[in-house]
C-alpha positions as a LaTeX table, in Angstrom:
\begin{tabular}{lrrr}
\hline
Residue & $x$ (\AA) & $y$ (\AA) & $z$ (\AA) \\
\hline
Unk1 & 129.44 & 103.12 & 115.81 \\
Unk2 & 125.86 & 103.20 & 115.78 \\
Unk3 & 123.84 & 104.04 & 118.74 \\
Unk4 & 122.17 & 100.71 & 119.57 \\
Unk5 & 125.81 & 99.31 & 119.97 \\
Unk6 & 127.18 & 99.30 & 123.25 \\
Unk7 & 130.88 & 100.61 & 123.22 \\
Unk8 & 133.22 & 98.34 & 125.32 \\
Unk9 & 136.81 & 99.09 & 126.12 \\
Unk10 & 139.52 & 98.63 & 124.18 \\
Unk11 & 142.20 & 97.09 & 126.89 \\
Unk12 & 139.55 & 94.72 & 128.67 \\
Unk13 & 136.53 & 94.35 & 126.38 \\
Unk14 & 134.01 & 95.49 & 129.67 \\
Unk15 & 131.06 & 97.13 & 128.21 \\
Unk16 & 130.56 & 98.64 & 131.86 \\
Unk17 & 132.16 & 101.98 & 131.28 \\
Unk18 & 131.21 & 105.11 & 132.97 \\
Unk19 & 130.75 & 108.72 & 130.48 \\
Unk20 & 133.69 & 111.27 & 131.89 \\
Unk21 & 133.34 & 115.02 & 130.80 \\
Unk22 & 136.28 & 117.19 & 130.93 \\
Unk23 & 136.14 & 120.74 & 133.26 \\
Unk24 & 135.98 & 124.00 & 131.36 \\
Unk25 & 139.18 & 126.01 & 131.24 \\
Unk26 & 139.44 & 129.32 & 133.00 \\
Unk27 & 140.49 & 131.72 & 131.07 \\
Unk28 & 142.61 & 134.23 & 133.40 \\
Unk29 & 145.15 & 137.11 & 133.05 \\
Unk30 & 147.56 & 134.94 & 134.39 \\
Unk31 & 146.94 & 132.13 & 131.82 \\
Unk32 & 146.61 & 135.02 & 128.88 \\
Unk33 & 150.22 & 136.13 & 130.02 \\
Unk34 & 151.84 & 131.91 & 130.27 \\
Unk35 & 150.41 & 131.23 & 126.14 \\
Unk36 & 151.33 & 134.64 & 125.25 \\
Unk37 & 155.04 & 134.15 & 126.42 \\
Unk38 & 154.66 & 130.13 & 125.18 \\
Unk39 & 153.70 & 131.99 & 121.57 \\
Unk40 & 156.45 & 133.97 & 121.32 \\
Unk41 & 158.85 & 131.63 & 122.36 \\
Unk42 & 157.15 & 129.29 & 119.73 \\
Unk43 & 157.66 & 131.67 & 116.84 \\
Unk44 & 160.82 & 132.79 & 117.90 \\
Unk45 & 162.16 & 129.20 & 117.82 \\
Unk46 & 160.67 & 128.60 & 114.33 \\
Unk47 & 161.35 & 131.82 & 112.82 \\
Unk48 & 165.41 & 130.84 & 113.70 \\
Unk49 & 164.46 & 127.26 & 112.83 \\
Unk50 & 163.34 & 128.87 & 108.95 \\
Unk51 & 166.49 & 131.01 & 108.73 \\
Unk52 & 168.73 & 128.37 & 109.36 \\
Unk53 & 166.90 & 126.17 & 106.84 \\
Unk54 & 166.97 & 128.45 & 104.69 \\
Unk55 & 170.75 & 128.90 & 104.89 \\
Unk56 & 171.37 & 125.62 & 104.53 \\
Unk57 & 169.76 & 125.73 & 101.45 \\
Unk58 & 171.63 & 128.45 & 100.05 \\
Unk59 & 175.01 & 127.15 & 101.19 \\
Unk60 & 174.06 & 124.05 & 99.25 \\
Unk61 & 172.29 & 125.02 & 96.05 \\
Unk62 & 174.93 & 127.12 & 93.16 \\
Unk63 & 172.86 & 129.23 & 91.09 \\
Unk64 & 175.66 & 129.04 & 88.88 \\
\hline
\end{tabular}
């Protein structure tokens, strides 16, 4: 889109729109703790998700 276009929205077609800005997030020990636990839980999850993957694989494949 160039900048002499006016943008209009996609569900009405109004070129009246309004620019929104999103807040900064704060960054606190409390947050630092909640993704730190969300991490782990992440790559805990996968890592099983892997093993199991690859057990299926060797279950399935002879190297016969």
């Amino acid at each position: 889109m160039r900048r002499e276009e006016t943008p209009s929205c996609p569900e009405c077609g109004s070129t009246n729109l309004a620019r929104e800005f999103s807040l900064p997030t704060a960054h606190t020990s409390g947050t630092r703790d909640m993704a730190m636990r969300a991490a782990r839980a992440r790559d805990r999850r996968q890592g099983s998700e892997r093993m199991h993957a690859q057990r299926e694989y060797e279950l399935n494949h002879d190297d016969h």
